[in-house]
N, C-alpha and C positions, 0 to 999 in steps of 0.2 A: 156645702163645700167649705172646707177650712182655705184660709187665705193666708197667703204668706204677707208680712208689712217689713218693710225695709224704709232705711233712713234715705228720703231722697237727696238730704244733704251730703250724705256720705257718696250717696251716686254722680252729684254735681262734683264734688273732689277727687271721686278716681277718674272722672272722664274729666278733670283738667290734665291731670298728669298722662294720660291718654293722648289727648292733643298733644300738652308740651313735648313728649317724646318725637313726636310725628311731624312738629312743624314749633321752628328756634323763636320764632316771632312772637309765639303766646309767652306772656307774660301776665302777671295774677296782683293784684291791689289789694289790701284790707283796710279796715280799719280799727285793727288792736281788737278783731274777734274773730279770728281764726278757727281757734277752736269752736267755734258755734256755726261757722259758717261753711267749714269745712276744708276751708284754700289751707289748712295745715298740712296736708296731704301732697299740694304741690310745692309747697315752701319747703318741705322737706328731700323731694326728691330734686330740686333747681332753687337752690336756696338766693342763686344770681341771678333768680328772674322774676322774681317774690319781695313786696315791698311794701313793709306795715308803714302806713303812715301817720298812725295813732289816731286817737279821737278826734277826729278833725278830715270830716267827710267833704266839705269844700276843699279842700286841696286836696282829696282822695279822687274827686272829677277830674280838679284840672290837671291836675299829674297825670292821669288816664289820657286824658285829653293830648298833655305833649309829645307822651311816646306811641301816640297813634301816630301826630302826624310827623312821627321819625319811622314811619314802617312797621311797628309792633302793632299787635291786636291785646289789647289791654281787656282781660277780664276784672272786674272790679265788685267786689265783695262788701258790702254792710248788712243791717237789718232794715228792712223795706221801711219802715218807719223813717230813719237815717238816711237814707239814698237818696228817697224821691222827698221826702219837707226838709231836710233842715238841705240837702243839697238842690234843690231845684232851678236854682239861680244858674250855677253852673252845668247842671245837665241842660237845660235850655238855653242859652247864649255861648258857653262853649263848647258843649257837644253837639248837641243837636241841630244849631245855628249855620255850624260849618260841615253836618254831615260827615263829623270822624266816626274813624270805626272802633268804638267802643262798646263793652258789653256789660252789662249794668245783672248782675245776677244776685239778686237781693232775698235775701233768706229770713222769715219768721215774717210772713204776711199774715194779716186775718186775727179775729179773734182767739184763736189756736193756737196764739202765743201764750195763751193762757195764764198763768198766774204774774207774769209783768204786769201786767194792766194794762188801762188803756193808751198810757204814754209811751209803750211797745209797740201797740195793738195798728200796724197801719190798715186802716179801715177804708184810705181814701188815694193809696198808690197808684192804681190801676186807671183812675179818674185824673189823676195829676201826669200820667204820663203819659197815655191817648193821646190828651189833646195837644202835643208838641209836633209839632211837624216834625218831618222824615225818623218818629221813633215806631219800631215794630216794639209790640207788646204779646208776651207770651205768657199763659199758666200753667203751667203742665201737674198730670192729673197722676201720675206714679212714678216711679223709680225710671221705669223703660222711656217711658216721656220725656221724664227730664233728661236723661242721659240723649240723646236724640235731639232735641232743642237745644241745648249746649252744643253741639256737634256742627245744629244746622248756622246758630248762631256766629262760631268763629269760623264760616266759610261764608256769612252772608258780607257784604260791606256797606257798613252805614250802622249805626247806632242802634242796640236793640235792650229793652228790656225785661227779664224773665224774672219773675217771683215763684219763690223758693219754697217751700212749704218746710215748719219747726216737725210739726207732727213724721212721725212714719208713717207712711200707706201701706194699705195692701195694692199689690200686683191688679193691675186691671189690663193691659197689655203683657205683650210677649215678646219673643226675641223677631215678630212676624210682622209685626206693626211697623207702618212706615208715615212717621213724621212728615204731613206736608203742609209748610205755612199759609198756604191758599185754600186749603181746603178743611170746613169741620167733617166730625163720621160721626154718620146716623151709629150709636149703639146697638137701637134697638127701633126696629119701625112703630108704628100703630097710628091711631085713625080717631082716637077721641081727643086729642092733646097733645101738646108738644112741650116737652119740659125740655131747656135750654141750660148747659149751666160748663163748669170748666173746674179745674185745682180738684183741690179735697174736696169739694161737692159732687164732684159726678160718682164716686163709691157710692155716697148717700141718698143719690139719683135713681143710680140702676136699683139699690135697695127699696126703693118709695117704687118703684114702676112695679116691680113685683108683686108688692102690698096691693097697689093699686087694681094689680089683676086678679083677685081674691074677692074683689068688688065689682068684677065686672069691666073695669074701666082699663082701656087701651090706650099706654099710652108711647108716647115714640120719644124717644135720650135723643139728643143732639151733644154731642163733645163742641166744645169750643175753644180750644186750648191759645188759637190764636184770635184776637180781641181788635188786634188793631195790626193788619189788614183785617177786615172781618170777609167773613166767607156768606155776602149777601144773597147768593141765591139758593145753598143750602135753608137758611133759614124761612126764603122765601116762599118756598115749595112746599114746606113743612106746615108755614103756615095757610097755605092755599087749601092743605090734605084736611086739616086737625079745626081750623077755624078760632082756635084759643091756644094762647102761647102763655106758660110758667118759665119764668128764668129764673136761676138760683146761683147765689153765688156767697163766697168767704170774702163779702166785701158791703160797702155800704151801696144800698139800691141807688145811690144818686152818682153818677156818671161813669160806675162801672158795665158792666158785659149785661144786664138788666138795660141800661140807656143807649147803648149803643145796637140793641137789640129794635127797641122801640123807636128811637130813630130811623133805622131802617124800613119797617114798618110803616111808619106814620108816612113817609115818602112814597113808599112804595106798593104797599099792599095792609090797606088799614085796617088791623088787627086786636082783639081785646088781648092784652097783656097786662098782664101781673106778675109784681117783682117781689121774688124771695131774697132777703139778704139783711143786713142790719139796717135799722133805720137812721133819722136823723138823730145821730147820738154816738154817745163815744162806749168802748167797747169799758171792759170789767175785771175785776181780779178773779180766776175761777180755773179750774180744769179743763182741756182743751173739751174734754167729752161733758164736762157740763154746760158749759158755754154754749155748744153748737145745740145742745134741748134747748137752753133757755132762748137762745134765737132763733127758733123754730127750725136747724138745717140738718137735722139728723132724718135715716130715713122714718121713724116714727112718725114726727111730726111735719112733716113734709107731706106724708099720705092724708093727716087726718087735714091741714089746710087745702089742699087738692081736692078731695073728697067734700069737704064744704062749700068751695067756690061750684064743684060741679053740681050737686042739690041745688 
């Protein structure tokens, strides 16, 4: 079946303008990369409610930060690199500290930034913004997704952060799918394995299970779009059924949706787990589709490391 891939950033842009028409309070932040990010789309149609604040992502927080607590819902725009390292300081002591309702929606995660390299490449967002109290963390997996977690995001209150993916996807959802931040969806059941994973990897996922069953071997997709709340008894169940758990992800295996998985786990129902993702190491100059062979997270080489762990 051919797939259709659409720019999930272009989807993040028309459902700001979406919102802004629907509710005077959203409001849109950059930081002098519009064009890449997509908030050009709402700067255009509410150009009085659109506020580049140039390179200078510490005061792209705390500016977010002030016209929350004047009543606005401040969506805020960088590359996931920029957002969560060089602004951390301020997402954690003035957003997150005081539980304003800011939305941190950071574009060009993962090594899929691809030829930036690795001082692009945020490898370690997802791990750096977990562990802050009261933020929700979100990765949505296509177009449908994202536009949906944007949605659910300027109705939630309280600080959330959703990484954006540079790449276009294909469609893996429809207009049927219903976003809920408490819960992951089994994809795809099965009884020998459970592959765990979120963003641009679940395409790669569903692809590898297919492979997988060419070989005999059943295995069961777990989507996990939301990372932090985690949807602990999905996974728990999953692991009771299968007895072995693969997570994968467009992130470094150290304190991304791999650790947070294992955590759970280790707690609660103790599990052999093995993590798919980049290792201790910084990402590379390369093509988003060569990059994800050379880190094993295409559905290719995904099948043939599964296939080895199983032997």
């Amino acid at each position: 079946m051919t797939r259709e891939y659409k720019s999930v950033r272009g989807e993040y842009g028309k459902t700001l303008v979406e919102l802004g028409k629907a509710d005077k309070n959203i409001v849109v932040l950059d930081a002098d990369l519009s064009c890449s990010t997509q908030t050009k789309l709402f700067a255009k149609e509410f150009p009085d409610r659109f506020f580049n604040v140039g390179i200078a992502e510490q005061d792209l927080m705390t500016t977010a930060a002030g016209l929350a607590c004047t009543g606005k819902i401040p969506f805020v725009s960088t590359f996931a690199m920029f957002a969560t390292g060089r602004a951390w300081d301020q997402v954690r002591n003035t957003i997150c500290y005081s539980n304003l309702n800011v939305k941190i929606a950071a574009t060009h995660g993962g090594i899929t930034v691809g030829e930036d390299g690795a001082s692009h490449q945020a490898l370690e967002d997802i791990a750096l913004m977990r562990n802050i109290p009261n933020m929700t963390v979100i990765v949505p997996a296509d177009a449908q997704e994202t536009r949906q977690a944007i949605i659910f995001a300027a109705g939630y209150k309280g600080p959330v952060y959703i990484r954006i993916a540079r790449s276009n996807l294909p469609d893996i959802f429809d207009e049927n799918y219903k976003f809920d931040y408490r819960k992951a969806q089994i994809i795809k059941e099965g009884k020998d394995i459970t592959l765990i994973t979120n963003g641009e990897t679940l395409v790669e996922t569903i692809d590898c299970a297919k492979i997988l069953s060419d070989y005999g071997i059943d295995a069961e997709v777990i989507n996990v779009p939301v990372v932090k709340p985690l949807d602990t008894e999905t996974i728990i169940n999953s692991a009771k059924k299968t007895n072995r758990v693969v997570t994968i992800e467009n992130h470094s295996i150290i304190g991304g949706l791999g650790s947070a998985v294992c955590e759970v786990l280790s707690d609660q129902y103790p599990t052999k787990v093995t993590r798919f993702g980049t290792n201790d190491e910084f990402g590379q100059s390369g093509t988003a589709k060569e990059l994800m062979a050379y880190y094993g997270l295409n559905a290719e080489q995904l099948s043939r490391r599964i296939t080895g762990l199983i032997k």
